[in-house]
N, C-alpha and C positions, 0 to 999 in steps of 0.2 A: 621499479628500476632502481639498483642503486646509484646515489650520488656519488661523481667523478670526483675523488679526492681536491684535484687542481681548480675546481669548479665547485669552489666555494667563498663567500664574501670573508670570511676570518683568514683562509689557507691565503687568499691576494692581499689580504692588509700584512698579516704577517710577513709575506716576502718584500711586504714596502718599505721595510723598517732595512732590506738590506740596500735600497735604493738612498735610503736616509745616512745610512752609516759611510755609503761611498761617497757623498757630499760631503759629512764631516769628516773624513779622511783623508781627502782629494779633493779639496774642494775647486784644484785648478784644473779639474779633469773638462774632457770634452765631447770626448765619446764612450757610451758605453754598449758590450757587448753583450748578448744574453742569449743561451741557449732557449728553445721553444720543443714544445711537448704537447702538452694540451694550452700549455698560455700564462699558467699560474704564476711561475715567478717572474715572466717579462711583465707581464700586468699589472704584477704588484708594486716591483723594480720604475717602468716607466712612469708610473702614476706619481707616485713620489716625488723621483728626480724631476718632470715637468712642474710639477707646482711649486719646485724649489728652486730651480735652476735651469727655464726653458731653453736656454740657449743649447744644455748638453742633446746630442745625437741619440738616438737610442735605437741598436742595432741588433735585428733579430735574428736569429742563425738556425735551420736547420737542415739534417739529411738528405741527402737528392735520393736519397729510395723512401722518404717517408713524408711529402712536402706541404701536408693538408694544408697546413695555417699559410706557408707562402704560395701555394697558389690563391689561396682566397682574397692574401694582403693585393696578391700582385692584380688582380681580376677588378679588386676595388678601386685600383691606383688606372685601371684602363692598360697594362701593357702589359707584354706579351710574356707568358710563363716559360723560361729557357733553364734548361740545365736539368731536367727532371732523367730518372734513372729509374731501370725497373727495382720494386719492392725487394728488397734483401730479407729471407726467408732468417738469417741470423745475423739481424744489424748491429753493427758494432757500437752504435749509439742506442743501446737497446731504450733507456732511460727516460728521450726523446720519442718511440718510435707508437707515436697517438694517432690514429686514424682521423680524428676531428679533433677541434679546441674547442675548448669548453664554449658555451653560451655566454656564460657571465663575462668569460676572458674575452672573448674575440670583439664584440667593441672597443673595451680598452685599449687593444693593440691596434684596430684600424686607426684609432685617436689618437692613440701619442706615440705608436716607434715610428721612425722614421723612416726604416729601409729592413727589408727580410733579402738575406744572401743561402745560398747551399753549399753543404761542403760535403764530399764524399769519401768514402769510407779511406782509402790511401791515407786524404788527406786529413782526419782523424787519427790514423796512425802514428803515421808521421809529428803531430801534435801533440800525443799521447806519450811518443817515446822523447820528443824535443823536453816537453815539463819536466819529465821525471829526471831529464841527462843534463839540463842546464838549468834549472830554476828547483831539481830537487824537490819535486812535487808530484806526488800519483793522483793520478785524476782517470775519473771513468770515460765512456766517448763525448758521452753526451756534455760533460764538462766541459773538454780539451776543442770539441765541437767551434770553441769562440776564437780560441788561440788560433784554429787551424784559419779560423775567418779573414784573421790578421795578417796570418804569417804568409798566407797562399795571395793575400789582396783582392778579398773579394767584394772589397768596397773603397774606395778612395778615400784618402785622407792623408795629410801631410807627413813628411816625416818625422818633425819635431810634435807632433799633434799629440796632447797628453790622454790616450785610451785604457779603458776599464775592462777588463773582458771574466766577465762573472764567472770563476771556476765551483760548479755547483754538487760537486761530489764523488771519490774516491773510491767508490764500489766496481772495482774491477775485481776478479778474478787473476791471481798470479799468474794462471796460464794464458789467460787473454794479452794480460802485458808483456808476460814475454811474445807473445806471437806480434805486439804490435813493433815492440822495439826491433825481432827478428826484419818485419818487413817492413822498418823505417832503414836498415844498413841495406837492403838493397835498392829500396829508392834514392837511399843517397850516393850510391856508388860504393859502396863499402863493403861489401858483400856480393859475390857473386857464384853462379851457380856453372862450373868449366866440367867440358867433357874433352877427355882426353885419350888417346890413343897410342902407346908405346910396345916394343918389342916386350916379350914374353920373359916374365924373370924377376929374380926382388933385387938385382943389381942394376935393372933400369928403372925400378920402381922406388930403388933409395935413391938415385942420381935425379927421379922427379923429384922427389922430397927436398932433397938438397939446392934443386932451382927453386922449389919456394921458398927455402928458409933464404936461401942471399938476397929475395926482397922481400922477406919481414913476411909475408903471407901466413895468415893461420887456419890450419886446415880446421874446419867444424865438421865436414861429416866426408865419410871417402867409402865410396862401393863399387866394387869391378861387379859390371854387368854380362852374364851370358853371354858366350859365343854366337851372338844374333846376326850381328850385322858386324863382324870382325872375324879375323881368320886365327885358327886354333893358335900358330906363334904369335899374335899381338895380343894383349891386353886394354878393355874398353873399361877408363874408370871415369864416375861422375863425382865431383867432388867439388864441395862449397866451401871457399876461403876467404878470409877476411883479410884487406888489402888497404892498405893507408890511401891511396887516393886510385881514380879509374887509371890515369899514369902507368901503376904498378900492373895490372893487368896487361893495358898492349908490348908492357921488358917485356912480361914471360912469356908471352904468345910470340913474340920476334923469336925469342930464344928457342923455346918448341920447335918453331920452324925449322932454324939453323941446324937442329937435331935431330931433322924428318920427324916430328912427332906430329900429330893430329890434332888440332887445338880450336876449341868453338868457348865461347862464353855468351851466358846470357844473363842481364841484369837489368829486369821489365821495369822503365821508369814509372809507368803508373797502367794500372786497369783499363779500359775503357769503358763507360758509365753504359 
């Protein structure tokens, strides 16, 4: 059988030394957050920071479609495994996505983290595209996985509280991040997906255009759909526009109205797990 890369006593000392480097860097830190996979670098991470500085929290994160280590943590703690999701056939935390944790790892982490949370795919996105648009930083899921821990509060902690949240690596694909950033503007309202209905013509089709442009609306993709479910003089187009806040949506849909136009928007704030 081969040996599990993560599941080995040199691969856990070396991620200890990243546990050591966030004490001498931080040393006023309080919490720290670390992605989980098969256990390797929380292991390493925890083990560390506890023999230096037990006071710090040390918070385990992983996947609700992938959650081996924390249902084990939570089964050892006595309570109840909540938030689990079916397996995603292409998790965006691919990096993360370990059927078990190592042997060597998973005592470690029953002995020193202190709390295992899950975060799901949304909210990995959402995280993914927040690093890259404020802090200027590409991070794969399985990294951004910590931040989303934070950012979504899936664990309590003050708000002056000084937290670590281990960004573990950068291997994304361009087209993965763009699809994540794509569906962080419609979780945040900023993007949304309008089907609309007007009379037959490109003089009512530049007079839509002209109500998006007087609120700043920017069309990303526009298709008139088949004669389906519309009559030969009206025109059925779906089109995705980008809108400075959800505000700007219900002007245009007022306005549609006042114009007999046909007007539906949808913009899914999150998946259901």
């Amino acid at each position: 059988m081969l040996a599990l890369p993560f599941d080995d006593p040199l691969i856990i000392a070396g991620n200890a030394t990243i546990g050591i480097e966030i004490i001498e860097q931080l040393p006023e830190v309080e919490t720290v957050v670390v992605s989980v996979g098969g256990g390797g670098l929380i292991s390493g991470i925890a083990y560390a920071i506890k023999h230096i500085k037990p006071s710090v929290r040390i918070i385990g994160v992983q996947v609700a479609s992938c959650p081996s280590t924390y249902k084990l943590f939570q089964a050892s703690k006595g309570r109840e495994v909540k938030g689990i999701s079916k397996e995603a056939q292409t998790p965006l935390a691919d990096g993360i996505d370990i059927k078990q944790p190592g042997e060597l790892c998973l005592p470690i982490i029953l002995r020193y983290v202190d709390e295992m949370v899950l975060v799901n795919e949304d909210e990995i996105a959402m995280a993914v595209s927040l690093l890259a648009d404020r802090a200027k930083t590409v991070t794969e899921g399985s990294a951004a996985a910590t931040f989303a821990a934070v950012y979504y509060k899936k664990f309590s902690f003050r708000q002056d509280e000084v937290i670590s949240c281990v960004l573990s690596g950068g291997n994304i694909p361009l087209r993965m991040l763009n699809r994540c950033i794509d569906r962080a503007l419609f979780l945040r309202g900023e993007r949304y997906s309008v089907s609309i209905v007007v009379p037959y013509g490109t003089t009512y089709f530049s007079k839509l255009l002209t109500l998006f442009a007087n609120h700043d609306a920017e069309i990303v993709s526009c298709d008139a759909t088949p004669h389906v479910d519309t009559s030969a003089n009206r025109e059925h187009y779906r089109i995705i526009i980008d809108v400075t806040s959800p505000k700007v949506i219900e002007e245009i849909k007022e306005e549609c109205n006042k114009k007999q136009y046909y007007f539906s928007s949808s913009c899914i704030k999150s998946i259901g797990e």
